[in-house]
N, C-alpha and C positions, 0 to 999 in steps of 0.2 A: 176748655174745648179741646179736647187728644189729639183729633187730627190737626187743627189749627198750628196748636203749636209743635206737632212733629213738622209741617210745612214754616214754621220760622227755624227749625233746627236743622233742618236735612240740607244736604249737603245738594239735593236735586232743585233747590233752588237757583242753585248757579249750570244746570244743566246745558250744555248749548244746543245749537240750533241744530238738529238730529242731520247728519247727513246720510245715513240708509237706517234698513230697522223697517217697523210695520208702516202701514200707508191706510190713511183712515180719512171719511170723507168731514170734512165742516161741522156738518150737524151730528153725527156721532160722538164728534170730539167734545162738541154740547154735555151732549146725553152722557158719556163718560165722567166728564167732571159731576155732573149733577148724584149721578152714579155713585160714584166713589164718597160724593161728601153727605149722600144720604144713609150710606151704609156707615160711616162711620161716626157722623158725628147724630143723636138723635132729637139733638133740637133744631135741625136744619129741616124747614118744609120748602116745600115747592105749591105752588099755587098761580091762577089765573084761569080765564075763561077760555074751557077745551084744552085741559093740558092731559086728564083724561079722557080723551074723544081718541078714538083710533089712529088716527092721522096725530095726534102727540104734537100741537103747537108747530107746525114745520118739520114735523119727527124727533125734537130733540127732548122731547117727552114722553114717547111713546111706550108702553108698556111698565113704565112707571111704578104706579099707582097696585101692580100686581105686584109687585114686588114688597112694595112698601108698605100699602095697605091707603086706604080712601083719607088717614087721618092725617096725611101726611105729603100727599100730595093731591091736589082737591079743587073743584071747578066754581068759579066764584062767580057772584051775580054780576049783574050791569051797572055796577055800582061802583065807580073806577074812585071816587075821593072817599065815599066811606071803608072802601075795602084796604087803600092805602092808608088810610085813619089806622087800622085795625092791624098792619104789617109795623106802624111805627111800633103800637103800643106793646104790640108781639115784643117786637126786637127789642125794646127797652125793658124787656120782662123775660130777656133769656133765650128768648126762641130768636131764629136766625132764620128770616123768609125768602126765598126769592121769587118775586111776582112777576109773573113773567106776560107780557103784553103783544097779542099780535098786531099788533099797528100802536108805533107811539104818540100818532094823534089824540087817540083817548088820553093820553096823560094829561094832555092839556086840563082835565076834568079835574086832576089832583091836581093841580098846583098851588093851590092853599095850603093841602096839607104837605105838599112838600118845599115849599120856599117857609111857610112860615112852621111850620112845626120837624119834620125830619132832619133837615137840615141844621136845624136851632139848637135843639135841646143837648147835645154834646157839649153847647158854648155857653145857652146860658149856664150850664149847671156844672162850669169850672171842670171841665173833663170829666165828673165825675158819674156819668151818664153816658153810657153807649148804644147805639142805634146801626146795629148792625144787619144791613136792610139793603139785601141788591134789585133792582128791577131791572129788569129786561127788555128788549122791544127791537122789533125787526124793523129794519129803516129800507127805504129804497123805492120806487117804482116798481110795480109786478102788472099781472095780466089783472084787469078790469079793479084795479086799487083807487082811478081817479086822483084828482087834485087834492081830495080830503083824506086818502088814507095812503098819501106814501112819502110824505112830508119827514125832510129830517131835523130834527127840532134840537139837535144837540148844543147850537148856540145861544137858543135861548136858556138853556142850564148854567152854561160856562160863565155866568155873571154869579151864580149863587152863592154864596160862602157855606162851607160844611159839606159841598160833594164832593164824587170824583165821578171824573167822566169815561170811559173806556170803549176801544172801540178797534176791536181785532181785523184781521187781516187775512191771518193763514190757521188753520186747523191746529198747530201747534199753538198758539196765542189763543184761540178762544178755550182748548181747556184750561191752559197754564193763568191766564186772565181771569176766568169763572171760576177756579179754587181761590185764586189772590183775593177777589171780590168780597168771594162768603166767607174766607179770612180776616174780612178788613173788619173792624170794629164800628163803623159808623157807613152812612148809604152811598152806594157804588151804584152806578146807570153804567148797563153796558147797551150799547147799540148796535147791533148785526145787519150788516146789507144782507138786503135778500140773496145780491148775487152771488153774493162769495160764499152764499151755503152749498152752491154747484162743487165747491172747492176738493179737491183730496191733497193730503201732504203727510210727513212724515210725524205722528205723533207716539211718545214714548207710554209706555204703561206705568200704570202707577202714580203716585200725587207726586205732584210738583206745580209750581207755581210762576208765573212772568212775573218779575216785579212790577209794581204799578208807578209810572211817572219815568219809565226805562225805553228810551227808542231805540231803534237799529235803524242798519244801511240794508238795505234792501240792492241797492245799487252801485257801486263806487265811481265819480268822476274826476276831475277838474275845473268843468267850464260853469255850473250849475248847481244849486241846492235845490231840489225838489222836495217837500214837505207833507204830508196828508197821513191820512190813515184808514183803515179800511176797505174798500173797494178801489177807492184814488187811487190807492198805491198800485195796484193792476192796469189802472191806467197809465199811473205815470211810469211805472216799469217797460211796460210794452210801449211805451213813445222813445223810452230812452235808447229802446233796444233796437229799436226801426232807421233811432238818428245815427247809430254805431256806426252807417258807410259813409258820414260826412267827414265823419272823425273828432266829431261833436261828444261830449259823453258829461255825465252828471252824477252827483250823490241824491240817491233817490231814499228818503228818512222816512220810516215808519214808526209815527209818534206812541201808536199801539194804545197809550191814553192821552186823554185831551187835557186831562188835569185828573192828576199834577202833570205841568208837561215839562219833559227833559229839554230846558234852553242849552243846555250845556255842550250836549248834539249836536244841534243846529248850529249855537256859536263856530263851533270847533269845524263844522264844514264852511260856514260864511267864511271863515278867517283865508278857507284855502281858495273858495270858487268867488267869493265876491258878490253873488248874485244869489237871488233867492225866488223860488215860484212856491206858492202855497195852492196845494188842489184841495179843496174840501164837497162834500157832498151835500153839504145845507144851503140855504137860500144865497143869494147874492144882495146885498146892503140895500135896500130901497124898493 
């Protein structure tokens, strides 16, 4: 795969966190990545239902399909466990899909095929088997979504063996995140709040990639570890920053993925603050 592995060589792997440079909004940074690993590599599809609709998935699909052509990025039935069927058998046969879901509720529908079969076939077949297979799926509460379609289901994944979870924050990590993804040789879930597609921030041109299982400080303190990822971290930034006249202050970690997740991080600030808050965006236990 060319581009894959010019992104294991290049040196914009270790790129840091842009401090001026172009300013690009969330879901462009999307569409850019998607972009770039469609023009380059040609066994990379995009697919899901409405990814060619005008409106482009949230817009980060948008115009797509012109570019590329219908064979290659492509609107699929209502048929969320057979279609996932068909992204495994892809993936295991060369092609590299990313299925992209606008509510991760429907995944519930695949979870056969991905607890017992996507996830599997890497292990049972001694490594010698790769299943390189990202889906997609916007997480979060929006306008008239209800109880049924804004649910974040990212914890019920993190039990599964054979994934990885990811789950961005700022416009630079959802491109650098979405190359690492359809980089990765077996299935990536990444999950996008809705809200942080409102987002703009500094994102560089050209591939490069976040490494996966890599957090940052988003914040530096003393008294506090604050922990999360995605949206959280917006929260838990602006609490930190509100607390600044107490004279209160905290490390605020953005996990960026949920697995593999960087404890290494976290240890290194527990050791300094002692105390630890974890925000997350999923259910609460019971």
């Amino acid at each position: 795969m060319p581009w894959a592995a010019a992104l294991i060589t290049s040196k914009s792997n270790e790129l840091p966190i842009p401090q001026e440079g172009r300013v690009l909004s969330y879901v462009d940074a999307i569409k850019e990545a998607l972009f770039l690993a469609l023009g380059l590599d040609p066994n990379v599809i995009v697919l899901g239902q409405g990814v060619n609709d005008p409106k482009g998935m949230f817009g980060v699909t948008t115009d797509l399909h012109k570019t590329f052509g219908l064979e290659r990025v492509f609107d699929t039935p209502l048929s969320e466990e057979g279609m996932f069927g068909v992204c495994t058998g892809a993936a295991m046969n060369g092609i590299r899909p990313v299925y992209l879901h606008n509510r991760p509720d429907f995944l519930l529908l695949a979870f056969n095929q991905i607890v017992t079969h996507a996830s599997k076939f890497h292990y049972l077949d001694n490594g010698e088997t790769n299943v390189p297979l990202v889906s997609w799926a916007a997480i979060g509460r929006g306008w008239g979504s209800g109880a049924q379609h804004s649910q974040a289901i990212q914890g019920l994944l993190l039990g599964v063996p054979g994934l990885k979870i990811v789950m961005p924050s700022t416009p630079y990590d959802a491109k650098g995140l979405m190359l690492a993804a359809i980089a990765d040789n077996n299935p990536v879930f990444i999950f996008e709040h809705r809200w942080c597609m409102r987002n703009k921030g500094l994102v560089p041109e050209g591939m490069y990639k976040v490494p996966l299982g890599k957090g940052v400080y988003r914040r530096t303190g003393k008294d506090l570890t604050i922990v999360g990822t995605s949206h959280s971290i917006e929260l838990a930034a602006q609490a930190v920053d509100e607390m600044a006249d107490t004279g209160i202050t905290a490390d605020v970690i953005d996990l960026r993925t949920l697995k593999p997740l960087d404890e290494e991080i976290i240890l290194e600030s527990l050791k300094k603050t002692g105390k630890i808050l974890i925000v997350d965006t999923g259910w609460q236990i019971g």
